[in-house]
DOKOLKOL-382874 format. One record per atom (N, C-alpha, C, CB): residue number from 1; residue in one letter; atom name; x, y, z. Coordinates in pm, whole numbers. Atoms other than C-alpha are relative to their C-alpha. Glycine has a CB too. Example, Ala and Ser with C-alpha at 12.3 -4.5 7.8 and 13.67 -1.06 7.14 Angstrom:
% residues 2
- 1 / A / N / 89 / -119 / 0
- 1 / A / CA / 1230 / -450 / 780
- 1 / A / C / 90 / 120 / 0
- 1 / A / CB / -99 / 3 / 125
- 2 / S / N / -82 / -119 / -6
- 2 / S / CA / 1367 / -106 / 714
- 2 / S / C / -77 / 109 / 73
- 2 / S / CB / 41 / 46 / -142
% end
This chain:
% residues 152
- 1 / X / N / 85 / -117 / 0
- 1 / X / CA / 0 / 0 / 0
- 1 / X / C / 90 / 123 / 0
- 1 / X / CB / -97 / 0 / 123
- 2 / X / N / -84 / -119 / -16
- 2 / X / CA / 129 / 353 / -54
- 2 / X / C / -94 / 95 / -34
- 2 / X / CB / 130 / 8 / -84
- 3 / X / N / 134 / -78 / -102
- 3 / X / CA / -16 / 637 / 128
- 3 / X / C / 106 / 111 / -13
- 3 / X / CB / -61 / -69 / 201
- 4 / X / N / -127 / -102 / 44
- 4 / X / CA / 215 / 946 / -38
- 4 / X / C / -157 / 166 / -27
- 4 / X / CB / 130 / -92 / -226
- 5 / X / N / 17 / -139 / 5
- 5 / X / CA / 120 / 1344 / -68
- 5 / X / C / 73 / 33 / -109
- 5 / X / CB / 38 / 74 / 118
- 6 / X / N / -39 / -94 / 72
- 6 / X / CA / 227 / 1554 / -372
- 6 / X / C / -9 / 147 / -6
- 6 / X / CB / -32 / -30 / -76
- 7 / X / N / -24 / -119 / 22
- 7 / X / CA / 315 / 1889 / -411
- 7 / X / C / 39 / 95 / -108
- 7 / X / CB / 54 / 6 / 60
- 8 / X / N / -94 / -85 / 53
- 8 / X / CA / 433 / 2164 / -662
- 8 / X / C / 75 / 49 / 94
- 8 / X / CB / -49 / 98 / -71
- 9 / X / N / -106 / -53 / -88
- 9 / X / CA / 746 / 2330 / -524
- 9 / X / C / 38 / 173 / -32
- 9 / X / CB / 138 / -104 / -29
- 10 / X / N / -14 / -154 / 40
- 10 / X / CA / 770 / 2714 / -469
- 10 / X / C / 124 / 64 / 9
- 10 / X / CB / -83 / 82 / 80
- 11 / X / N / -99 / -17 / -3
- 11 / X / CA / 1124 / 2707 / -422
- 11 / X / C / 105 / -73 / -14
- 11 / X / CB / 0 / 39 / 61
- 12 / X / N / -103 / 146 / -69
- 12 / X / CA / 1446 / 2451 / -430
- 12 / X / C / 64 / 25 / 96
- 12 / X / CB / 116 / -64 / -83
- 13 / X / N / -69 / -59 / -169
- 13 / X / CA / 1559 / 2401 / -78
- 13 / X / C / 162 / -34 / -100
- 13 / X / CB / -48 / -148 / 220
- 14 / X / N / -129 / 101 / 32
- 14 / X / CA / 1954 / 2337 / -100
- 14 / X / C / -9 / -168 / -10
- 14 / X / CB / 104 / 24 / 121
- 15 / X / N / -22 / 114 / 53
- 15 / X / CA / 2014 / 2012 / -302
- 15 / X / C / 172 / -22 / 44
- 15 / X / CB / -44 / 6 / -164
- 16 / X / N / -130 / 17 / 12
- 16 / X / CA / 2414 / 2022 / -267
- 16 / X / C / 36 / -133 / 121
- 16 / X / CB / 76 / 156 / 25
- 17 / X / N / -38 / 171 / -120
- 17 / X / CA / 2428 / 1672 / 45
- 17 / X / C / -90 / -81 / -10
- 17 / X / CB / 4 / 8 / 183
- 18 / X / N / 109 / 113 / 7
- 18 / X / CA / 2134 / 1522 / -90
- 18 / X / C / -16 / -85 / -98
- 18 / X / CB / -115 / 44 / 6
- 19 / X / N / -23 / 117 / 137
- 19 / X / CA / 2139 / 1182 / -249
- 19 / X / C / -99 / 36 / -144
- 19 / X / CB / -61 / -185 / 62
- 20 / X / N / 83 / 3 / 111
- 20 / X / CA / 1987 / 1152 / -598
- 20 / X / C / 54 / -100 / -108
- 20 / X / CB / -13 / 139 / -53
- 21 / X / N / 65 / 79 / 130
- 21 / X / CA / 1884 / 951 / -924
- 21 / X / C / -62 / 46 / -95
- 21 / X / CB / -81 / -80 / 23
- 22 / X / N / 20 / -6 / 186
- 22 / X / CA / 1860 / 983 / -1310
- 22 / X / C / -120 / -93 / -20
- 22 / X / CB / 155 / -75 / -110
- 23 / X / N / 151 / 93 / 39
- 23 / X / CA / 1481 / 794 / -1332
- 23 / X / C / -68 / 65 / -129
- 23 / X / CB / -134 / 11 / 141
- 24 / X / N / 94 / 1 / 98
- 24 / X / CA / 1332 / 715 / -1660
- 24 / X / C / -99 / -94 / -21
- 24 / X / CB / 55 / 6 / -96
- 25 / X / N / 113 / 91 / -25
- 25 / X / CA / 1013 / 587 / -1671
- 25 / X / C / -125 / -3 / -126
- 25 / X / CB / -64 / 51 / 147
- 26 / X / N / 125 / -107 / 122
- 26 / X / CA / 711 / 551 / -1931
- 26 / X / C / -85 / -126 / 11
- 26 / X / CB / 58 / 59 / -220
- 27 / X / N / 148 / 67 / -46
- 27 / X / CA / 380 / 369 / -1912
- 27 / X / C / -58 / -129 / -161
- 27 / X / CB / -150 / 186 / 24
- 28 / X / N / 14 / 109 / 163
- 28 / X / CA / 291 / -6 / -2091
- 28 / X / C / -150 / 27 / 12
- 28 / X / CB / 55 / -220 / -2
- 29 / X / N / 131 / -17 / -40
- 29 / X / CA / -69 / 77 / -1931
- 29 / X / C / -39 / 147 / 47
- 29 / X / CB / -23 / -97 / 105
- 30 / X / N / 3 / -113 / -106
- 30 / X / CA / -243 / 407 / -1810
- 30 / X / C / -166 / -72 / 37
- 30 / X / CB / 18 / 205 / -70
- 31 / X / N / 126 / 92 / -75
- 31 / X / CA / -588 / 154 / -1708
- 31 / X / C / 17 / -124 / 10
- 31 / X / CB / -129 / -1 / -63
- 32 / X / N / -67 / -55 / -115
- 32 / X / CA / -466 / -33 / -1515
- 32 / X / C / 161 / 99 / -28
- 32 / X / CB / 25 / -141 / 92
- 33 / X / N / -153 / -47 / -65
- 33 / X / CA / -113 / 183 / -1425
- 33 / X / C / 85 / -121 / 0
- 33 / X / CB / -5 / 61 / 168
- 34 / X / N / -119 / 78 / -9
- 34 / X / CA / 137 / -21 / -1508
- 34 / X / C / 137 / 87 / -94
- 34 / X / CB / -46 / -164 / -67
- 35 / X / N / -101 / -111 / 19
- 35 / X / CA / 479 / 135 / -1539
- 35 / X / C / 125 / -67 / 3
- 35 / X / CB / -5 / 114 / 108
- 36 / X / N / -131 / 70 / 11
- 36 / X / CA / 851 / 31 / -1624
- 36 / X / C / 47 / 156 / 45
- 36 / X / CB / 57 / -86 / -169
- 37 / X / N / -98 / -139 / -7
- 37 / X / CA / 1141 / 257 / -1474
- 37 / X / C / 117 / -46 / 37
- 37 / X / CB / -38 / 119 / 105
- 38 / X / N / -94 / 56 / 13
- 38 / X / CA / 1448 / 268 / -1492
- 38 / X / C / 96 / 165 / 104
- 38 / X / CB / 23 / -56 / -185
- 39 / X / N / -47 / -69 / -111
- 39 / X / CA / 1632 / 404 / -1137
- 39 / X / C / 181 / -24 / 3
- 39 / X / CB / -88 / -63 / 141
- 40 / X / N / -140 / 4 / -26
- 40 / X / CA / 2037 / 485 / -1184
- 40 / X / C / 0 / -169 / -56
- 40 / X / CB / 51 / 43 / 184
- 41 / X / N / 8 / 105 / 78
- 41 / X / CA / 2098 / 118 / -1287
- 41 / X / C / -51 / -77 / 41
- 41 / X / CB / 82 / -43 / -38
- 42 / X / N / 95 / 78 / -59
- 42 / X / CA / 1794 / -35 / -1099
- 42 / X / C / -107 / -22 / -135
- 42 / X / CB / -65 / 79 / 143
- 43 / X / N / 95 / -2 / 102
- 43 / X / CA / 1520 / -164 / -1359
- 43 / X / C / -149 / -59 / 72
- 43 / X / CB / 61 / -95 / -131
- 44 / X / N / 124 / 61 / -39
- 44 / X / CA / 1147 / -233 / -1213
- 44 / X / C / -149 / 7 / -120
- 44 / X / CB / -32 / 81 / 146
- 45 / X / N / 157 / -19 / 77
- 45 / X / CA / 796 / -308 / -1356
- 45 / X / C / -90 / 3 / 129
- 45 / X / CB / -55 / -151 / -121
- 46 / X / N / 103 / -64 / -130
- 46 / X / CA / 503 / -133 / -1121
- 46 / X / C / -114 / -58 / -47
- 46 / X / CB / -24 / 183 / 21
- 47 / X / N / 121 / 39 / 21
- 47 / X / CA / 151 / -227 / -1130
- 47 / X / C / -77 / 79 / 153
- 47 / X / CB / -3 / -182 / -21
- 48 / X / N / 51 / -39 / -127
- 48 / X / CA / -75 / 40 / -924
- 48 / X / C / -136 / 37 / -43
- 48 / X / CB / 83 / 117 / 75
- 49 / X / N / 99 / -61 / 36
- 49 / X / CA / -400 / 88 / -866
- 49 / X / C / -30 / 125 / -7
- 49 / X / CB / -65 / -35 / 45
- 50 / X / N / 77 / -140 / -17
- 50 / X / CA / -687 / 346 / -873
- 50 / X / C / 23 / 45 / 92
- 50 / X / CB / -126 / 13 / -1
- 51 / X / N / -7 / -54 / -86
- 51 / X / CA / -684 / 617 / -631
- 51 / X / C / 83 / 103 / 7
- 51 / X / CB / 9 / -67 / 66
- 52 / X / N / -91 / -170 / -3
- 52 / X / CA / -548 / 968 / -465
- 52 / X / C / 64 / -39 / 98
- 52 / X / CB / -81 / 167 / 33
- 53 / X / N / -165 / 48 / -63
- 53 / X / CA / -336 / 942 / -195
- 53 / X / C / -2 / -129 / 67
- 53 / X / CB / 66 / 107 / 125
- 54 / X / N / -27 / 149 / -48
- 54 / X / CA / -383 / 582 / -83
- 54 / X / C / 0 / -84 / -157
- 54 / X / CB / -144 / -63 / 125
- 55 / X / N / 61 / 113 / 131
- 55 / X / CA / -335 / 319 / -386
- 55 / X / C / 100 / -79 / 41
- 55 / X / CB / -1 / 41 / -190
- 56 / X / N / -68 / 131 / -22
- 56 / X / CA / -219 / -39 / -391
- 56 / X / C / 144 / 13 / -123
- 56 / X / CB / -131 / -148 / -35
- 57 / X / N / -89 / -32 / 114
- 57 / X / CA / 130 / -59 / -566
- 57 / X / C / 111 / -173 / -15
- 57 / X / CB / 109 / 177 / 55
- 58 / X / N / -87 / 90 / -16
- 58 / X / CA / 325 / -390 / -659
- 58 / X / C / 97 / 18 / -136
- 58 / X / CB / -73 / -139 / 24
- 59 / X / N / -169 / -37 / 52
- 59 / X / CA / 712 / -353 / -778
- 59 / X / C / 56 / -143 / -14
- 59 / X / CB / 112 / 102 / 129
- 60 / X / N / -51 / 74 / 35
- 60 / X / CA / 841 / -577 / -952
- 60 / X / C / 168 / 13 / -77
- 60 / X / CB / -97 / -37 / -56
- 61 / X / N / -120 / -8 / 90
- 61 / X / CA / 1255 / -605 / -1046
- 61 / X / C / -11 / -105 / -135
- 61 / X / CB / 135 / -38 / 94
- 62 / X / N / -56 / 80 / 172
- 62 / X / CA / 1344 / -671 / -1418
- 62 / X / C / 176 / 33 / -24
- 62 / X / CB / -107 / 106 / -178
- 63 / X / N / -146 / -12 / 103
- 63 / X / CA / 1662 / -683 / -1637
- 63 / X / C / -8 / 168 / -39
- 63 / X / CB / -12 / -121 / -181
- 64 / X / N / -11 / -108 / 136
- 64 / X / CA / 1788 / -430 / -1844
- 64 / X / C / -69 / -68 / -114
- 64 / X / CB / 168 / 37 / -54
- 65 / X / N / 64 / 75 / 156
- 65 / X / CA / 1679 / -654 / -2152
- 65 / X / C / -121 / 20 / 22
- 65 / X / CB / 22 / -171 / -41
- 66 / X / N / 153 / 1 / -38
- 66 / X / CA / 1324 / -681 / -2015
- 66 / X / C / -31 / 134 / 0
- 66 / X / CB / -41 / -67 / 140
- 67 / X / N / -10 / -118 / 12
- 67 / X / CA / 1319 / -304 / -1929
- 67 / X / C / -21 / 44 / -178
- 67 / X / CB / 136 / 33 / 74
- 68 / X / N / -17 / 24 / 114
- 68 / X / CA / 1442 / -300 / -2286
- 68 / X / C / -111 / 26 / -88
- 68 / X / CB / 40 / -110 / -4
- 69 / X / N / 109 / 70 / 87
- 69 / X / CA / 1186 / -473 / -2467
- 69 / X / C / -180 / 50 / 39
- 69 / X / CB / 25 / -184 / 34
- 70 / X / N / 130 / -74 / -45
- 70 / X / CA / 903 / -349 / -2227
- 70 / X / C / -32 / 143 / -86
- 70 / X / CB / 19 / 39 / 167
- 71 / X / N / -28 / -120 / 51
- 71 / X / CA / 988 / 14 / -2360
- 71 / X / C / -29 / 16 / -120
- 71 / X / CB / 112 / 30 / 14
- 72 / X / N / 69 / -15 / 125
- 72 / X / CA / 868 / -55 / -2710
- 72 / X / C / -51 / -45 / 2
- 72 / X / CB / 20 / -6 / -95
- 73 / X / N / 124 / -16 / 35
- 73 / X / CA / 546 / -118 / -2618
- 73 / X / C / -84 / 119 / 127
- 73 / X / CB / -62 / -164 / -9
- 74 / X / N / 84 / -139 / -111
- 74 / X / CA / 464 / 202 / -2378
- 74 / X / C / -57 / 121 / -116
- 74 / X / CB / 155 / 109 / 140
- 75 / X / N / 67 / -119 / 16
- 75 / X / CA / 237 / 465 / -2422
- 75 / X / C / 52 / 178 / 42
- 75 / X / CB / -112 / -40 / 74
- 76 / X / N / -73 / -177 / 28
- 76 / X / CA / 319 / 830 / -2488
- 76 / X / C / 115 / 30 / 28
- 76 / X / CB / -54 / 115 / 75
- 77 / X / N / -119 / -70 / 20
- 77 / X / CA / 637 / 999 / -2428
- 77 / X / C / 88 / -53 / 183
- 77 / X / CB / -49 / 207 / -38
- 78 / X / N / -55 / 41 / -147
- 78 / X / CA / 883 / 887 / -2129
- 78 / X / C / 29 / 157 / 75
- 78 / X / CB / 168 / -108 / -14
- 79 / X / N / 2 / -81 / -100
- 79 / X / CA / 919 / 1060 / -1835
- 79 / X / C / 173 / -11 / 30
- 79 / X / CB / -116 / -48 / 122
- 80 / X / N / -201 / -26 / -34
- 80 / X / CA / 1296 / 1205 / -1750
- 80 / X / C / -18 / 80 / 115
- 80 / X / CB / 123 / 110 / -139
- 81 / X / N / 6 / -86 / -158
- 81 / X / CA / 1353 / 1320 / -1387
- 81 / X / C / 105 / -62 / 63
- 81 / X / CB / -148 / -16 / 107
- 82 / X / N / -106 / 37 / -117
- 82 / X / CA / 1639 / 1372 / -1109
- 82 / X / C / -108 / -22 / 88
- 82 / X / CB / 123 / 121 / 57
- 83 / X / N / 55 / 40 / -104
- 83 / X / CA / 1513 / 1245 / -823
- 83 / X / C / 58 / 39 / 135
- 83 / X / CB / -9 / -122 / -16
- 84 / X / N / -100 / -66 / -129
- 84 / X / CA / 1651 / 1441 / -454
- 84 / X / C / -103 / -76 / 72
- 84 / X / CB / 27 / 199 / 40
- 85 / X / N / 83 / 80 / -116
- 85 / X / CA / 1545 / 1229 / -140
- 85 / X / C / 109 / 165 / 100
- 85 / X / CB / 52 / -258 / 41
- 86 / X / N / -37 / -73 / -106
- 86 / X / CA / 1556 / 1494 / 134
- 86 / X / C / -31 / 18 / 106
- 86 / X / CB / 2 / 74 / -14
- 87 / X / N / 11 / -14 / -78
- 87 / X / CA / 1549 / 1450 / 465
- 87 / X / C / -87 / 100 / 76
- 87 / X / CB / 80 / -12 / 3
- 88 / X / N / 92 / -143 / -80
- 88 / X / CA / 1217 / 1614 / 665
- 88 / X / C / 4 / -97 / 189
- 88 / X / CB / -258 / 30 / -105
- 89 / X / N / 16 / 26 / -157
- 89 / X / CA / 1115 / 1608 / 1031
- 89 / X / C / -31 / -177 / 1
- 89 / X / CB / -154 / 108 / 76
- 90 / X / N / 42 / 137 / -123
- 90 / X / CA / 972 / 1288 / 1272
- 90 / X / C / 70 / -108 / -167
- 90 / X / CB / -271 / -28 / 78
- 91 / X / N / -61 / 152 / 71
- 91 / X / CA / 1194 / 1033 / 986
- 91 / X / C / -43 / 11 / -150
- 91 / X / CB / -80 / -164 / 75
- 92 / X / N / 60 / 21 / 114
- 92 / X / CA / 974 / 1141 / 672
- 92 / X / C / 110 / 40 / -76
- 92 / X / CB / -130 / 67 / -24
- 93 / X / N / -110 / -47 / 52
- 93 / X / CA / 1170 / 1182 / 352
- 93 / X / C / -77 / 76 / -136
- 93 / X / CB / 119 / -125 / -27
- 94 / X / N / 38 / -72 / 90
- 94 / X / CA / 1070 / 1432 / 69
- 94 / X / C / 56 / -46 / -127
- 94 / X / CB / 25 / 124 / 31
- 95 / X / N / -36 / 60 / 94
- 95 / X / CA / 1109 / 1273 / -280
- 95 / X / C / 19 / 134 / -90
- 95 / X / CB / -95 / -115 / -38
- 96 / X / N / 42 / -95 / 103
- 96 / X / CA / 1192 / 1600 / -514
- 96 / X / C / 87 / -29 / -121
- 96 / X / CB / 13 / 153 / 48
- 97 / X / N / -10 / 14 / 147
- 97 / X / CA / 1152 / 1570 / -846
- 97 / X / C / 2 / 108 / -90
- 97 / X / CB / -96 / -69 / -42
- 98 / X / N / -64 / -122 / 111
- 98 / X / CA / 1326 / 1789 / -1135
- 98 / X / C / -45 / -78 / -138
- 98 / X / CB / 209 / 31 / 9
- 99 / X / N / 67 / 73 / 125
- 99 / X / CA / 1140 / 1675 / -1473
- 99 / X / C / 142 / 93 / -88
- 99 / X / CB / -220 / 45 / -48
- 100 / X / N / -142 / -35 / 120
- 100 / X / CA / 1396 / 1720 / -1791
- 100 / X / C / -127 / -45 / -92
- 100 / X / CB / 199 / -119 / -6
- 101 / X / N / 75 / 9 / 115
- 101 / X / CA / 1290 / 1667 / -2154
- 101 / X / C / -145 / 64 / -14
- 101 / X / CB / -8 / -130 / -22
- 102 / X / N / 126 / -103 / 52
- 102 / X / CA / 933 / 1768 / -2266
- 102 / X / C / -74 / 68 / 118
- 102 / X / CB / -124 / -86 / -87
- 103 / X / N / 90 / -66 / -163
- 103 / X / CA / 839 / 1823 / -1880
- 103 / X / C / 92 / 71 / 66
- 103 / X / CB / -60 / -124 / 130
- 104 / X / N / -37 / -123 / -47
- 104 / X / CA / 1108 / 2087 / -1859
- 104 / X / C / -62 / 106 / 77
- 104 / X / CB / 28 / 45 / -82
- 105 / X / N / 88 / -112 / -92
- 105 / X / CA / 999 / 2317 / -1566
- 105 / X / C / -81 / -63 / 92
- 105 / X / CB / -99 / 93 / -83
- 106 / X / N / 77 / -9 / -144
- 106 / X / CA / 826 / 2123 / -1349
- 106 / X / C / 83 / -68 / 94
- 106 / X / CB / -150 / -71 / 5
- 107 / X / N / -77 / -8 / -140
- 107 / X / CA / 931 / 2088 / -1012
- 107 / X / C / -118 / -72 / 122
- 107 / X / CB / 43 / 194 / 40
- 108 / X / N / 126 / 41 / -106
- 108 / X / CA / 703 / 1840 / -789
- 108 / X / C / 91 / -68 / 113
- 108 / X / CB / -135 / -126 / -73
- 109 / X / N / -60 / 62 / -105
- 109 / X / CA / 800 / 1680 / -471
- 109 / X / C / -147 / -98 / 118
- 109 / X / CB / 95 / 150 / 82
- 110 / X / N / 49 / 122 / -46
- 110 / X / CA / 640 / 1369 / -305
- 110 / X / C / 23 / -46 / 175
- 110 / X / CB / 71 / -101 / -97
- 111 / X / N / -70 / 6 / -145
- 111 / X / CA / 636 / 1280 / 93
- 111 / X / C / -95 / -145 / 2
- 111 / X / CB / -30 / 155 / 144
- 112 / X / N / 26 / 150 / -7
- 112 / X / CA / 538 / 834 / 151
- 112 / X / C / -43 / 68 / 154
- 112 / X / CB / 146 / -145 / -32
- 113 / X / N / 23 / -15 / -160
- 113 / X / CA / 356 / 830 / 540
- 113 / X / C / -33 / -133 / -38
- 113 / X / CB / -116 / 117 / 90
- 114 / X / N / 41 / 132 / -51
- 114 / X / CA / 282 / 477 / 716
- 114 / X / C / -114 / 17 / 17
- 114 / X / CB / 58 / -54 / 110
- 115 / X / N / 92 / 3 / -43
- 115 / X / CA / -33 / 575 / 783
- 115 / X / C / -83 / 151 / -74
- 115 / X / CB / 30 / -23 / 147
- 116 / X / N / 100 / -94 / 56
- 116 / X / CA / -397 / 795 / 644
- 116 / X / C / -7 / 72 / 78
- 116 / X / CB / -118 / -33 / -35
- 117 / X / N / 15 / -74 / -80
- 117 / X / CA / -350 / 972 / 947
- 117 / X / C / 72 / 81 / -8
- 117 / X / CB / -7 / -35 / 88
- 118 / X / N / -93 / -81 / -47
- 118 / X / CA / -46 / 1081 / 971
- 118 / X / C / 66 / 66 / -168
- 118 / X / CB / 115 / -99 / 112
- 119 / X / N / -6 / -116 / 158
- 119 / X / CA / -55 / 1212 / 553
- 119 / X / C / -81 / 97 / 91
- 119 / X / CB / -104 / -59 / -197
- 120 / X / N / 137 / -84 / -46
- 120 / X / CA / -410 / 1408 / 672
- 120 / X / C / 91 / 89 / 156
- 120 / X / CB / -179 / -150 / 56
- 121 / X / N / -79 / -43 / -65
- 121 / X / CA / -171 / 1507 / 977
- 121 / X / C / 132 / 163 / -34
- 121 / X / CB / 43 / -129 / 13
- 122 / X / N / -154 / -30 / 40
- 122 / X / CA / 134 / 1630 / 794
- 122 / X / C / 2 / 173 / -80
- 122 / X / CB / 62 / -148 / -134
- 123 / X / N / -15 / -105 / 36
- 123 / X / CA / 235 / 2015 / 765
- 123 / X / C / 107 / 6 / -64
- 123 / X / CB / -11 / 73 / 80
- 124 / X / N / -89 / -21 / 81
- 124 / X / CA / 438 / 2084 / 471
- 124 / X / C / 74 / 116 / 10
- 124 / X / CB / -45 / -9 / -103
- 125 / X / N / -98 / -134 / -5
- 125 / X / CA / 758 / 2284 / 494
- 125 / X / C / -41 / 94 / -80
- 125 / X / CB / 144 / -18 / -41
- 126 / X / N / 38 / -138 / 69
- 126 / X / CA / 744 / 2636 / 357
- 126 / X / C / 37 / -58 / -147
- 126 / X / CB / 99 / 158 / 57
- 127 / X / N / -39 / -16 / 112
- 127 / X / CA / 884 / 2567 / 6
- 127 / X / C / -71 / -116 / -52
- 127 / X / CB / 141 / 14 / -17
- 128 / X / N / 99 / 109 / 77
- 128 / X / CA / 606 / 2300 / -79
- 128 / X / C / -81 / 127 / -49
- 128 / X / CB / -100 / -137 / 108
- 129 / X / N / 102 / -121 / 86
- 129 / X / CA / 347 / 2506 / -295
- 129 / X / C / -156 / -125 / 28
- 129 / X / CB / 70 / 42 / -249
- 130 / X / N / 178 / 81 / 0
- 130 / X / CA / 0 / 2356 / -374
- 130 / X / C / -10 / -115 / -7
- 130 / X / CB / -99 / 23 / -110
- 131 / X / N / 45 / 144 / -20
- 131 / X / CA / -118 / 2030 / -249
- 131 / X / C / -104 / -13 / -136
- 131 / X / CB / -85 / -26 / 168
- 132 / X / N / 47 / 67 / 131
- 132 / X / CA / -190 / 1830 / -619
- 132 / X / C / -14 / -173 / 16
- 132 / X / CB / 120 / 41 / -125
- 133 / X / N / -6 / 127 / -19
- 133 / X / CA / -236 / 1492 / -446
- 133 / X / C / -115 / -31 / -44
- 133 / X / CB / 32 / -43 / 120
- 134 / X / N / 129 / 76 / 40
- 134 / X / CA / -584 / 1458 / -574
- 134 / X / C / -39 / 44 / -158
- 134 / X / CB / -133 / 43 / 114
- 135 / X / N / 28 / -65 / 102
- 135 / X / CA / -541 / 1653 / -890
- 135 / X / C / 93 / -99 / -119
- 135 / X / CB / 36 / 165 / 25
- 136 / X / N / -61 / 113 / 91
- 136 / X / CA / -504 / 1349 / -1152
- 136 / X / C / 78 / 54 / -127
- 136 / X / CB / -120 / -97 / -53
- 137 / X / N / -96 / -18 / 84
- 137 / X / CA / -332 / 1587 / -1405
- 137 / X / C / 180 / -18 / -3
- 137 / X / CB / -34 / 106 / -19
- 138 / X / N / -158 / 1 / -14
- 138 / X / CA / -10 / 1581 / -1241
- 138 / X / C / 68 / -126 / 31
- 138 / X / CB / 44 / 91 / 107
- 139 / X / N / -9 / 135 / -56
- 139 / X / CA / -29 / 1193 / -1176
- 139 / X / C / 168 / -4 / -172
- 139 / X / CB / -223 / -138 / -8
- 140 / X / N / -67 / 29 / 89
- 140 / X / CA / 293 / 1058 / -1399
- 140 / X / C / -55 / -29 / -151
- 140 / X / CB / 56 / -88 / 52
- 141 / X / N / 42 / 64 / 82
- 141 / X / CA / 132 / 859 / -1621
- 141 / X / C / -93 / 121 / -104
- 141 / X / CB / -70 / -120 / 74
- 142 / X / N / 75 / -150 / 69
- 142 / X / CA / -123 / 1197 / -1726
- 142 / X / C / 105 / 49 / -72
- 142 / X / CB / -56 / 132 / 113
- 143 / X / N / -92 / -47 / 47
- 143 / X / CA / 189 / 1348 / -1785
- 143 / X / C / 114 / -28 / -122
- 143 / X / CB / 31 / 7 / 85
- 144 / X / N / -97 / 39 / 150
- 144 / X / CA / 371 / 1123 / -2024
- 144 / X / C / -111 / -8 / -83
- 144 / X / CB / 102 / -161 / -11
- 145 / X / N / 76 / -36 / 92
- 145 / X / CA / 37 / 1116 / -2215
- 145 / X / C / 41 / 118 / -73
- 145 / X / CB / -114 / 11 / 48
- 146 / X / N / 41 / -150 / -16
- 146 / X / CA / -67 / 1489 / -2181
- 146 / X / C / 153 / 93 / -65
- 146 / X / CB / -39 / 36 / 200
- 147 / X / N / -53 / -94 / -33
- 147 / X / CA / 209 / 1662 / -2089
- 147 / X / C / 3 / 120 / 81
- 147 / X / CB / 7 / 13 / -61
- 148 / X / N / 9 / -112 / -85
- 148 / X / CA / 279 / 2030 / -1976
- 148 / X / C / -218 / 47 / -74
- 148 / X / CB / 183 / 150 / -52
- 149 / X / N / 171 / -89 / 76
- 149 / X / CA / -68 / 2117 / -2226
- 149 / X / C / -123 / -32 / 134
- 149 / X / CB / -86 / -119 / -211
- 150 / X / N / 74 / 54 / -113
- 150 / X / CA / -284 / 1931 / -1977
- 150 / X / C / -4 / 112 / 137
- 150 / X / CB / 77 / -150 / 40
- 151 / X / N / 15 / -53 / -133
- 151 / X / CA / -196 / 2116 / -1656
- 151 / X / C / 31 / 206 / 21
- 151 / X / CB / 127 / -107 / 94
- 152 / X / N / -69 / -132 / 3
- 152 / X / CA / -84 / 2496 / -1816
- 152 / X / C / -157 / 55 / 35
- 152 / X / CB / 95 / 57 / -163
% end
C-alpha cells in the first residue's frame, strides 16, 4: 500500500548533500497503471491501482533486456527526472523531483507516510506550494500522455 502526498514546489531548498537519481520511466498501461522505470541502474515493472493518496502498488525487479523490450510497447512519451530524497522532520523523507525533456519546468515533490492519518496530519515545509495529491493531471502517467498542455 502507498499512502504518499504531492506537491508543486515554490522554491528549491539546498540540493548540494542530498542523495539523488537519473529515473526514466514511461507507461505499458495508463488503465490499469502499469509502469517500467528505470532508477540509476535499478530496472522495475510497477503495477498500481486506482486512487489519490492511498493506492495499492506492486514492484516488480526486471533486467535491463526486459526493461528494454518493455519500452517498445509504452504509451506516450517517457518521463525524465532527477530524483533528490531529502530528509524532513519525525523520519519522513521528501522525494523532489526535477522533470527534464518535454516536462522541462516542473518541479514536484512527493512525501510516503505509514499511515492515512499521519498524511491528513502532515504540515508541509514552507517551500512546498500547492497540495496536487488529488489533482489526476499531475499523476505521472497523465503526464507522459498529456504533458505540460494538460496542466498549463
Amino acid at each position: 500500500m502507498e499512502i504518499e502526498r504531492k506537491f508543486l514546489v515554490t522554491q528549491l531548498p539546498s540540493l548540494e548533500h542530498c542523495d539523488s537519481q537519473k529515473i526514466l520511466q514511461a507507461y505499458i498501461s495508463i488503465e490499469p497503471v502499469i509502469r517500467i522505470r528505470q532508477a540509476d541502474c535499478n530496472f522495475f515493472l510497477t503495477v498500481k491501482s486506482k486512487g489519490g493518496i492511498i493506492r495499492e502498488e506492486f514492484e516488480l525487479a526486471i533486467t535491463k533486456d526486459e526493461f528494454e523490450s518493455l519500452l517498445k510497447k509504452c504509451e506516450g512519451s517517457y518521463i525524465e527526472k532527477t530524483r533528490y530524497l531529502i530528509p524532513l522532520e519525525n523520519g519522513l523523507t521528501a522525494e523532489l523531483d526535477v522533470f527534464s525533456g518535454h516536462l522541462d519546468s516542473l518541479v514536484t515533490v512527493e512525501v510516503e507516510f505509514s499511515s492515512l492519518k499521519e498524511a491528513e496530519a502532515f504540515t508541509p515545509p514552507s517551500w512546498f506550494g500547492e497540495d496536487i495529491s488529488l489533482n489526476h493531471r499531475y499523476k505521472n502517467n497523465n503526464l507522459a500522455l498529456y504533458g505540460l498542455n494538460n496542466i498549463v
